[in-house]
C-alpha positions as CSV (number, residue, x, y, z in Angstrom):
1,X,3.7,-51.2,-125.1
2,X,5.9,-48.3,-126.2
3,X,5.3,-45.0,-124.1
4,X,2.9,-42.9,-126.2
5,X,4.7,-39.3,-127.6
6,X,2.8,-36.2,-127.7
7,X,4.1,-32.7,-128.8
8,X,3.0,-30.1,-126.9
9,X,2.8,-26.8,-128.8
10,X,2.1,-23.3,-126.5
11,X,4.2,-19.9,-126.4
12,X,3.3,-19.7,-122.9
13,X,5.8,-21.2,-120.8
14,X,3.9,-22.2,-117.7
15,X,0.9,-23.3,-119.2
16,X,3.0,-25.5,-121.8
17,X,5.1,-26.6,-118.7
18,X,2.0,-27.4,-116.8
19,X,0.8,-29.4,-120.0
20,X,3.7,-31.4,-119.7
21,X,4.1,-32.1,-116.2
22,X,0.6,-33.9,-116.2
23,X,1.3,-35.8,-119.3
24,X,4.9,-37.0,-118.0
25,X,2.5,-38.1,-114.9
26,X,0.0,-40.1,-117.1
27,X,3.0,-42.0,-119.1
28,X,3.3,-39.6,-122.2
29,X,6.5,-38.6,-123.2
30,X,6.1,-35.3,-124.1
31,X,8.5,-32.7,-126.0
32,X,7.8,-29.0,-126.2
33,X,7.6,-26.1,-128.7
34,X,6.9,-22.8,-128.2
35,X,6.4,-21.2,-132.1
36,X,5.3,-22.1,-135.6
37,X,8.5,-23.3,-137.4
38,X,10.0,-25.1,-134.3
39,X,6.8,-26.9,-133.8
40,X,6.5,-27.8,-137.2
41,X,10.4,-29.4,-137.1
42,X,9.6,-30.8,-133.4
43,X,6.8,-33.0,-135.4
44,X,8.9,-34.3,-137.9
45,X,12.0,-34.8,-136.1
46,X,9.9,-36.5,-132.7
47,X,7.2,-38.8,-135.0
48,X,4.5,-37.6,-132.2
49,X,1.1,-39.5,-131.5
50,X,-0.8,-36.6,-131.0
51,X,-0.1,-33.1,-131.2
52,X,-1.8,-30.3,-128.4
53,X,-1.9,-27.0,-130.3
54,X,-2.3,-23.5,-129.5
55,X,-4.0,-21.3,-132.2
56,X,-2.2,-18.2,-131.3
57,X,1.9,-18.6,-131.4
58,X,4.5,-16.2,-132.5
59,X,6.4,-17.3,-136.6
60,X,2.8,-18.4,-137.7
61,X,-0.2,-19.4,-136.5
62,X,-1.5,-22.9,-134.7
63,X,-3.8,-23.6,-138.1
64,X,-0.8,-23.2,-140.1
65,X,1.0,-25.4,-138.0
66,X,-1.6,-28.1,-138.2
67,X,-2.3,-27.4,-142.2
68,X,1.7,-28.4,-142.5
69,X,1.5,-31.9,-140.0
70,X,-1.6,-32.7,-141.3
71,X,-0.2,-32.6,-145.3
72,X,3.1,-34.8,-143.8
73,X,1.0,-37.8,-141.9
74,X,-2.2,-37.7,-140.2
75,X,-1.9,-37.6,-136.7
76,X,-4.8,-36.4,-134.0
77,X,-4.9,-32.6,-133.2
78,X,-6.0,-31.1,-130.1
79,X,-6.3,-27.4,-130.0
80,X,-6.1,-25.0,-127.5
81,X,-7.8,-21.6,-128.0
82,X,-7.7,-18.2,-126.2
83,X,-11.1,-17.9,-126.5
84,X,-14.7,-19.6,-127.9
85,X,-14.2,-18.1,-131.7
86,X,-16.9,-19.6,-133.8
87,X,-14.6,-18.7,-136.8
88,X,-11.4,-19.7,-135.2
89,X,-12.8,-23.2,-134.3
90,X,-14.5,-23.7,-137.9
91,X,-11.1,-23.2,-139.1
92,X,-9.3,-25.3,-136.8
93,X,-11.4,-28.2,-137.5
94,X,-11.3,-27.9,-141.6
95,X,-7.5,-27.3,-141.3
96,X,-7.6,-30.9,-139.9
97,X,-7.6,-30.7,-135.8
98,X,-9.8,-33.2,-134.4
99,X,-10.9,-31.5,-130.9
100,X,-10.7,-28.1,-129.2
101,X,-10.6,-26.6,-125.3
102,X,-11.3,-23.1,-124.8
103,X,-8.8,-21.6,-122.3
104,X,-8.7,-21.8,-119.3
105,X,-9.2,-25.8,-119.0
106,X,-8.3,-28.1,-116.7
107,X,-5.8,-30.6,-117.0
108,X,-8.1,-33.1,-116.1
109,X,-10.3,-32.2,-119.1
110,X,-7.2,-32.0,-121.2
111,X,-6.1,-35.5,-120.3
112,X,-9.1,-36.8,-120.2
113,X,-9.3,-35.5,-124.2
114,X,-6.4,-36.9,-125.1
115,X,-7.1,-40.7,-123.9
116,X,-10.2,-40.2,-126.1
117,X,-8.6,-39.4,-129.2
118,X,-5.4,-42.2,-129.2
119,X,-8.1,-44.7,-127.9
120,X,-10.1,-44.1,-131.1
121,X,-7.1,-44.5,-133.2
122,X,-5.7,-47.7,-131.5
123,X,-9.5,-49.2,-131.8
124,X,-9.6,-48.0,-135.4
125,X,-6.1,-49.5,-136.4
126,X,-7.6,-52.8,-134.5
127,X,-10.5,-53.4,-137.3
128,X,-10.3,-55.0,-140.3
129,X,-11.5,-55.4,-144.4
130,X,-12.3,-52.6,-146.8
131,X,-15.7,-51.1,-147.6
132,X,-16.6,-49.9,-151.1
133,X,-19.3,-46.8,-151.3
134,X,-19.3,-47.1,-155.7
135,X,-15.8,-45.0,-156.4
136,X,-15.1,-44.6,-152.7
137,X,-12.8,-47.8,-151.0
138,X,-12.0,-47.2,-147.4
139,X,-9.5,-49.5,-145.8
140,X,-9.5,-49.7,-142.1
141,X,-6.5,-51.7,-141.2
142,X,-4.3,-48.9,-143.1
143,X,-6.6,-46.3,-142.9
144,X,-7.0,-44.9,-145.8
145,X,-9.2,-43.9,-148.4
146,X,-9.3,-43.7,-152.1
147,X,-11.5,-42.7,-154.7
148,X,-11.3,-43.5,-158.5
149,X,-8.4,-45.1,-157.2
150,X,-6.8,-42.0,-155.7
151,X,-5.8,-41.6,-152.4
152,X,-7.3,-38.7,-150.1
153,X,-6.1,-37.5,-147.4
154,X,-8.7,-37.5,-144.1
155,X,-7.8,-36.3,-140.6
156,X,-8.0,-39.1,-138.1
157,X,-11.6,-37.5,-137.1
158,X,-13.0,-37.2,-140.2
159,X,-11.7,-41.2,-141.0
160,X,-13.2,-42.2,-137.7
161,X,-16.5,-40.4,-138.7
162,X,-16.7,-41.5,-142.3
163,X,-16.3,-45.4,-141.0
164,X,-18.9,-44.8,-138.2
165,X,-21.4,-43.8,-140.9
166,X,-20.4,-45.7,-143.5
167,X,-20.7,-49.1,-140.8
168,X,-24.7,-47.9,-140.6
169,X,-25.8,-47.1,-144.4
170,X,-29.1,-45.1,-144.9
171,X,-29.1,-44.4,-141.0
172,X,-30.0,-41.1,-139.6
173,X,-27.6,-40.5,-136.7
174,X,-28.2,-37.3,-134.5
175,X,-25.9,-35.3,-133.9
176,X,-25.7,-36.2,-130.2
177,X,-24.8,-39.9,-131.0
178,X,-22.1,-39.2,-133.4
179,X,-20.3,-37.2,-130.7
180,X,-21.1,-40.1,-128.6
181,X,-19.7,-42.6,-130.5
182,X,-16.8,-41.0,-132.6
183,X,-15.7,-38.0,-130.3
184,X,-16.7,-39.5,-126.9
185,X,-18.4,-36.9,-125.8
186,X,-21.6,-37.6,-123.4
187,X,-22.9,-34.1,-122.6
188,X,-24.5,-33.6,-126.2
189,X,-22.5,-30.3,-126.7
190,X,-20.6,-29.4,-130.0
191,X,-23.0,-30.0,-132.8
192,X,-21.0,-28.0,-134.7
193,X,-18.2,-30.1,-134.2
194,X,-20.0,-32.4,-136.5
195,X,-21.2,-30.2,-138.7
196,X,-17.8,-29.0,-140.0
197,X,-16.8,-32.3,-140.4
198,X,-19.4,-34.0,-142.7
199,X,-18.8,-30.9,-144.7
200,X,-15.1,-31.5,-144.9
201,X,-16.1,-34.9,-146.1
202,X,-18.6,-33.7,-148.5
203,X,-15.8,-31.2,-150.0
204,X,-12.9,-34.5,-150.2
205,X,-15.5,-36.9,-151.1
206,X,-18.7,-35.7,-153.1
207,X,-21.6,-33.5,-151.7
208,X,-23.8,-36.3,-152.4
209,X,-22.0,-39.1,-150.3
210,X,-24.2,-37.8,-146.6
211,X,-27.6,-36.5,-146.8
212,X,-28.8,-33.9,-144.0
213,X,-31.4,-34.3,-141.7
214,X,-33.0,-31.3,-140.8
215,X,-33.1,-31.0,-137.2
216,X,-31.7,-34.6,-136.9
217,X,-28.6,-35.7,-138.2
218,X,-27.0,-37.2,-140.9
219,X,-27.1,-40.4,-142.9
220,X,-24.4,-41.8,-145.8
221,X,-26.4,-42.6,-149.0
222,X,-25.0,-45.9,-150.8
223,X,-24.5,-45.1,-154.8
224,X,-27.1,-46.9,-157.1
């Protein structure tokens, strides 16, 4: 199997350094930028895997950066921020990144993130037919989804989630389970995670497609 390419994007030279070093060690190849344009020209110019962004870089900002990849090809974000911003992470998620670390991390948190998110890929790109949800066709093996026979564009996450629900009709998942199963994560933290996520789908999609739990979680409704 070809060696997996991430693009590492951080102004701070160690920390971007450090990045790299324990990717190279877990069989990444890994290229570097250190600002908004160049980071945007590393993506197109390397065709990366997945992308680890920092939210604050000189040129413009980490969001605008991943606003820019996300409209070329979707490809799984991981951001990096200075600090546990409510607003900077709501952002950062309906921009299109698919998972956050607050600085400072440690690299075995990062890498252990980054497994996560190409494994889901790789598993998604592995399954098979199309479901239709009335206007709404979602096609796995390509991954992508149309609506009245238009195509719109989901982040990797939000495609992962919309299958995952979508594979359970009239369900009510919690919260917990969906970061479980979609995300990976087992310690139950990052509701809001979710949150922003079925409301990106509500906006690209129709408010009506999920219906809210109070308290609970969420369930997809099929159209009558």
């Amino acid at each position: 199997m070809n060696e997996r390419r991430v693009l590492v994007v951080e102004d701070e030279r160690t920390i971007a350094e450090s990045i790299a070093v324990r990717l190279r060690a877990e069989g990444f190849t890994v290229e570097i930028a250190a600002d908004g344009p160049s980071a945007v020209a590393q993506f197109h110019a390397a065709q990366p895997d997945l992308v680890v962004l920092d939210v604050m870089l000189p040129g413009f900002d980490g969001l605008e950066v991943c606003r820019r990849i996300q409209a070329d090809r979707p490809v799984p974000v991981l951001m990096l921020t200075a600090r546990d911003d409510e607003t900077d992470l709501l952002v950062g998620l309906a921009v299109g990144a698919d998972d956050y670390l607050t600085k400072p991390f440690s690299m075995r948190e990062l890498t252990a993130r980054v497994h996560v998110l190409l494994r889901r890929v790789e598993r998604a790109a592995a399954t098979p037919p199309a479901i239709r949800l009335g206007d709404i066709e979602i096609n796995e093996a390509e991954r992508r989804v149309r609506r009245a026979g238009s195509d719109v564009h989901l982040t990797p996450t939000e495609f992962d989630l919309l299958v995952h629900l979508a594979g359970r009709p009239r369900t009510v998942l919690p919260r917990e389970r969906l970061l479980a199963d979609v995300w990976g994560w087992g310690d139950g933290n990052g509701t809001r995670t979710v949150d922003s996520h079925i409301k990106a789908l509500r906006r690209k999609l129709g408010a009506d497609l999920i219906r809210t739990v109070h308290g609970v979680g969420y369930a997809l409704e099929l159209p009558l």
